[in-house]
C-alpha positions in Angstrom: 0.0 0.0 0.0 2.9 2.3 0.8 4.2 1.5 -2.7 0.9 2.5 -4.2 0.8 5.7 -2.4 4.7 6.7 -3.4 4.2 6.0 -7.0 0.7 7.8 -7.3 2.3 11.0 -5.2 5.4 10.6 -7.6 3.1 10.8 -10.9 1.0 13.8 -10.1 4.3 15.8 -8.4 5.4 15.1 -11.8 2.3 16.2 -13.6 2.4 19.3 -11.6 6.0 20.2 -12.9 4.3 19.8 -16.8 1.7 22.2 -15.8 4.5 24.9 -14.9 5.9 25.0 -18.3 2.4 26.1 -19.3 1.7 28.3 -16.4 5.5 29.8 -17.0 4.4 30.8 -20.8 1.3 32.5 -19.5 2.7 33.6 -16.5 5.1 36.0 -18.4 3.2 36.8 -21.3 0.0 39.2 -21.6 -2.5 37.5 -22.6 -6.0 37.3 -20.8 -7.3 35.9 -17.8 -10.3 34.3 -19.9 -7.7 32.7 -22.3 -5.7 31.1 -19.7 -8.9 29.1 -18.1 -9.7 28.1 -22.0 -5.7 26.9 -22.5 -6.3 25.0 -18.3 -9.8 23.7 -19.4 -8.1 22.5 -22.8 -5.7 20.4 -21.1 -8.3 18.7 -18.7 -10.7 18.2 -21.6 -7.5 16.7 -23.0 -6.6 14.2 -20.0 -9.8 12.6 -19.4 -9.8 11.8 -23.9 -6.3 10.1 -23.3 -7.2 8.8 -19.9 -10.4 7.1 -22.2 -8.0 5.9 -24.6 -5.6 4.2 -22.3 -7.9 1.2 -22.0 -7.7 0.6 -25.6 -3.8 0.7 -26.2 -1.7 -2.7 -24.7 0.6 -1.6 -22.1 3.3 -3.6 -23.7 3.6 -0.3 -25.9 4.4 1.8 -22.7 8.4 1.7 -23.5 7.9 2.8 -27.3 5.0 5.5 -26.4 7.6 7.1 -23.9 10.7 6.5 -26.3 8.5 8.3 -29.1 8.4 11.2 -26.5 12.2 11.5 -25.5 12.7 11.5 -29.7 10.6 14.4 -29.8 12.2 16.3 -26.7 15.0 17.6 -29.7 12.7 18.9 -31.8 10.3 20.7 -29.6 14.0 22.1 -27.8 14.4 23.6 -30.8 11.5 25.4 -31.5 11.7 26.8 -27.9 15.0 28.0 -28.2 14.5 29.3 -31.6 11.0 31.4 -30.3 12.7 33.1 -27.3 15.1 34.0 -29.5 12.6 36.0 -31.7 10.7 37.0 -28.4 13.6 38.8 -27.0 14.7 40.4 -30.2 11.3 41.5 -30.9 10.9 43.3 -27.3 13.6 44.5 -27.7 13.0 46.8 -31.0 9.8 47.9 -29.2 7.5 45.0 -30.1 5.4 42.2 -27.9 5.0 39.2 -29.8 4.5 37.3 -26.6 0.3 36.8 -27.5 2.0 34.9 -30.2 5.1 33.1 -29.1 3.7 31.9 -26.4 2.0 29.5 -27.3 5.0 27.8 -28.3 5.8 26.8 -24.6 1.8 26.6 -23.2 -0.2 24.8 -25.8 -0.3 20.9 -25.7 2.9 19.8 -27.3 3.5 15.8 -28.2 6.2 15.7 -25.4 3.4 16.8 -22.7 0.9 14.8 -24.4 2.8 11.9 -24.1 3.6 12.4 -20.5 0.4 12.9 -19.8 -0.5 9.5 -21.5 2.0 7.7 -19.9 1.0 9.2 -16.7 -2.5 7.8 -17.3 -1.3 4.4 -18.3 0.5 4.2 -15.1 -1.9 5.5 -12.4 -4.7 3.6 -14.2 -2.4 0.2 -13.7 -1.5 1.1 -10.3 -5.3 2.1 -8.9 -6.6 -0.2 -11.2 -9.8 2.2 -12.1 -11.6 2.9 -15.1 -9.3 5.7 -17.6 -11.7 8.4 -17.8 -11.4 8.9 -14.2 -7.3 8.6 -14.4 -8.3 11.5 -16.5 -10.0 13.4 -14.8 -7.4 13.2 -11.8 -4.6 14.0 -14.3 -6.5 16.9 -15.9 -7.7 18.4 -12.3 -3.8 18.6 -11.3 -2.7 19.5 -14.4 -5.4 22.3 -14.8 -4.9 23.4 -10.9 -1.2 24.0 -12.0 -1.7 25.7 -14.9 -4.1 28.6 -12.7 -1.7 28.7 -9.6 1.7 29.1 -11.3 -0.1 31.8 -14.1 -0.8 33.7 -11.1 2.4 32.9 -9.2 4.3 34.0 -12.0 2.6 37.4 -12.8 2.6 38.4 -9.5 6.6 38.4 -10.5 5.5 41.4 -12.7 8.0 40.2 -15.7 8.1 41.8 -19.0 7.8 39.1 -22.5 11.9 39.3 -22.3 11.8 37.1 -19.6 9.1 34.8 -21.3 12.0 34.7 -24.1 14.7 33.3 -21.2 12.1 31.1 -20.0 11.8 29.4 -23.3 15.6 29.2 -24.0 16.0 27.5 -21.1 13.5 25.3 -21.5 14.3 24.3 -24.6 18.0 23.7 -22.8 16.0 21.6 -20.0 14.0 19.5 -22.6 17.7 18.7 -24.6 19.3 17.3 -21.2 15.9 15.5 -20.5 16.4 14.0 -23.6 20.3 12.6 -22.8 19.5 11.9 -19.2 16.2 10.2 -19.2 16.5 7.3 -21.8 20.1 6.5 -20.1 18.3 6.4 -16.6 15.5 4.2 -18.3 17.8 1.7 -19.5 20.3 1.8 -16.7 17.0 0.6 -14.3 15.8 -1.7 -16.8 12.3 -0.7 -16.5 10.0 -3.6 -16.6 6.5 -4.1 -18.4 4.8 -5.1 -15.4 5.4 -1.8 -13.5 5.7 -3.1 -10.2 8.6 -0.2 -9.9 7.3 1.8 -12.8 5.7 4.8 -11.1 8.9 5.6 -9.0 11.8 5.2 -11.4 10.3 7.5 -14.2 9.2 10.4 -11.6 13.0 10.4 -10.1 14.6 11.6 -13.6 11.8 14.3 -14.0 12.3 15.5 -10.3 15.7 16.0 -10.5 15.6 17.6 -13.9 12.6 20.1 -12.5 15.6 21.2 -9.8 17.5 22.7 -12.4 14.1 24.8 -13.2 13.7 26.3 -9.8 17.3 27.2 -9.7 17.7 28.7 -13.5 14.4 30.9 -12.1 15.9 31.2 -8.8 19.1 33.0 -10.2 17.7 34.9 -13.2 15.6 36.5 -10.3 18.5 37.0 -7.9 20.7 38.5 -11.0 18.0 40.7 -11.9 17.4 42.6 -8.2 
């Protein structure tokens, strides 16, 4: 039972950390209040569909769903590096593009899709309940992450050129994920039957999430 607990705390600590990359793009950008319930309802609406589908998918396709999402972590580094690029460069020749470009690092992207499904396929193995309501647990942490960080972060009062170092280092974060998670995989050997599952993939994401909280930690100590 302890097990069951550790795992399922792991897995929704971990779908907390997705939500902040949302809450970080509309954190720091201006867009409205309205739009950012639309973008958190989104991604619930989206969690209970995938928690439906999870029933209908073999979990024997676990390792290749979640290898399909460290292949993607390149590309979608890329394009995050590359927008807050053009989002600094903008703001600074007296134009906010961050309506735009930031929905680069807040709309559902395959890497948080498939976290989220994995995330589903785990928790509905280890409570063993039907996958719409896996979604709807998903999507209620996901969407109460989304709300509280978009506050959190706008309380910060930050201008669009911080969105822009926000997605740079993202898009840094999401290249290391992709060296350091497959290598951890493989080092533990996950096994199909998930007995050790829940832990082992949450560990990776945890530590990586550190290096978050301290890129944030000394942009805002740099910048007082």
């Amino acid at each position: 039972m302890s097990y069951v607990y550790a795992a399922v705390t792991g897995i929704l600590i971990g779908i907390f950390i997705f939500g902040l990359k949302t809450g970080v793009g509309c954190g720091f950008s201006t867009v409205k209040k309205k739009e950012v319930l639309v973008l958190a309802g989104g991604y619930f609406l989206i969690s209970i569909i995938l928690g439906s589908l999870v029933e209908m998918v073999d979990q024997s396709y676990l390792e290749s769903i979640a290898d399909l999402g460290m292949t993607l972590h390149v590309f979608i580094a890329l394009v995050l590096i590359g927008a807050g690029i053009y989002t600094q460069k903008k703001w600074n020749c007296g134009l906010d593009v961050s309506k735009k470009t930031f929905l680069v690092i807040s709309v559902p992207c395959p890497v948080c899709l498939t976290a989220l499904f994995v995330s589903c396929m785990i928790l509905a193995s280890t409570l063993e309940i039907s996958g719409w309501k896996v979604g709807v647990i998903v999507g209620l942490v996901f969407f109460i992450s989304v709300i509280s960080s978009t506050f959190v972060f706008r309380k910060m009062k930050r201008t669009p050129e911080d969105l822009g170092t926000a997605m740079m280092f993202l898009g840094l974060f999401y290249l290391l994920g992709a060296m350091i998670v497959p290598a951890y995989i493989k080092a533990k050997k996950l096994s199909m039957a998930l007995n050790t599952g829940g832990e082992l993939e949450i560990v990776p994401l945890l530590i990586l999430s550190l290096f978050i909280i301290g890129g944030y930690a000394l942009n805002s100590i740099r910048g007082q």
